[in-house]
N, C-alpha and C positions, 0 to 999 in steps of 0.2 A: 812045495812053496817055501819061502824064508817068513820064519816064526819074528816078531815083533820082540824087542829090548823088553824083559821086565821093567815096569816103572814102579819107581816108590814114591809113594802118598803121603805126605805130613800136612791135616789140616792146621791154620790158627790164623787167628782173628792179627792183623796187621794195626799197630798203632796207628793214628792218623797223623801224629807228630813226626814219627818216623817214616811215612808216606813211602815212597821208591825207596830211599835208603837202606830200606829195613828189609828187605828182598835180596838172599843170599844171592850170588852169581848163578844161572843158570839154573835161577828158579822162574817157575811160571805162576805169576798169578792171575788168578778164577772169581771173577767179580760174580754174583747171582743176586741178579736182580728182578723185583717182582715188577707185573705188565701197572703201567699207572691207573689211576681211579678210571673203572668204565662203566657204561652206561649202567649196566646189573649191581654193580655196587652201588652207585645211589641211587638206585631203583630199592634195594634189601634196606639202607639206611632209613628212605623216605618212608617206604610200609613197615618197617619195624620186622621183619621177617626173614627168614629165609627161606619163605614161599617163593621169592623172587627168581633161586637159584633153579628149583625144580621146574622150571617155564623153559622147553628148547629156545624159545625166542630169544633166549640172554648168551645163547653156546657165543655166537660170536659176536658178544658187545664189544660196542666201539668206544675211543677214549671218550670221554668226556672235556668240557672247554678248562675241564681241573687236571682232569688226567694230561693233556696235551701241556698244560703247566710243570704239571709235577716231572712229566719227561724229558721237558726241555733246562728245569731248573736243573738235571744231572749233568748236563752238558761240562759246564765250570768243573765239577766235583772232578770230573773222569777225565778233563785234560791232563791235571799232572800226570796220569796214566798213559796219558792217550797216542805218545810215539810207543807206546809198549804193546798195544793193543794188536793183537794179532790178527782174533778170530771173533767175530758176533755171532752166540748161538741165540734163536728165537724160537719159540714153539709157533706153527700155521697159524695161530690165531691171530685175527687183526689189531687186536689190544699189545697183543707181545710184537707183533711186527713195526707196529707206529711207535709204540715208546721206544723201541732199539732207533727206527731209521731218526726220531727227537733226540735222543739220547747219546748217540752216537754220531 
């Protein structure tokens, strides 16, 4: 079978000033974004714990009516990106699935 192009890797943090600009030609950039505030998270704030985590009931929390905020508030941020935007990757989870489809 035909073996894949070695790719070479150079992280760094992108000015916000320099936005697109600042993205050599026939570079990709890799936004990593965390799932917004869900249900478990302010479940752990409210009891002061991270008892909260060890409960299966939290594996798939859903947003929250802050987290559905915080998702959609990315929207603006990720336009100037956004004819660049290729690919959305999301983990199964509901929380990563609704802030991608808000967010994107």
């Amino acid at each position: 079978g035909a073996s894949a192009a070695p790719v070479a890797v150079r992280a760094s943090r992108l000015s916000p000033v320099a936005g697109a600009e600042g993205v050599p030609p026939g570079a990709r950039v890799v936004h990593f974004i965390r799932h917004a505030e869900g249900t478990h998270n302010k479940a752990r704030t409210e009891a002061g714990t991270d008892e909260e985590y060890s409960n299966w009931a939290w594996l798939d929390a859903r947003l929250t009516d802050t987290g559905e905020a915080q998702a959609a508030a990315l929207g603006p941020e990720l336009l100037l990106e956004a004819n660049r935007v290729e690919v959305v990757l999301v983990s199964p989870l509901s929380r990563a699935i609704h802030t991608g489809l808000l967010a994107f």
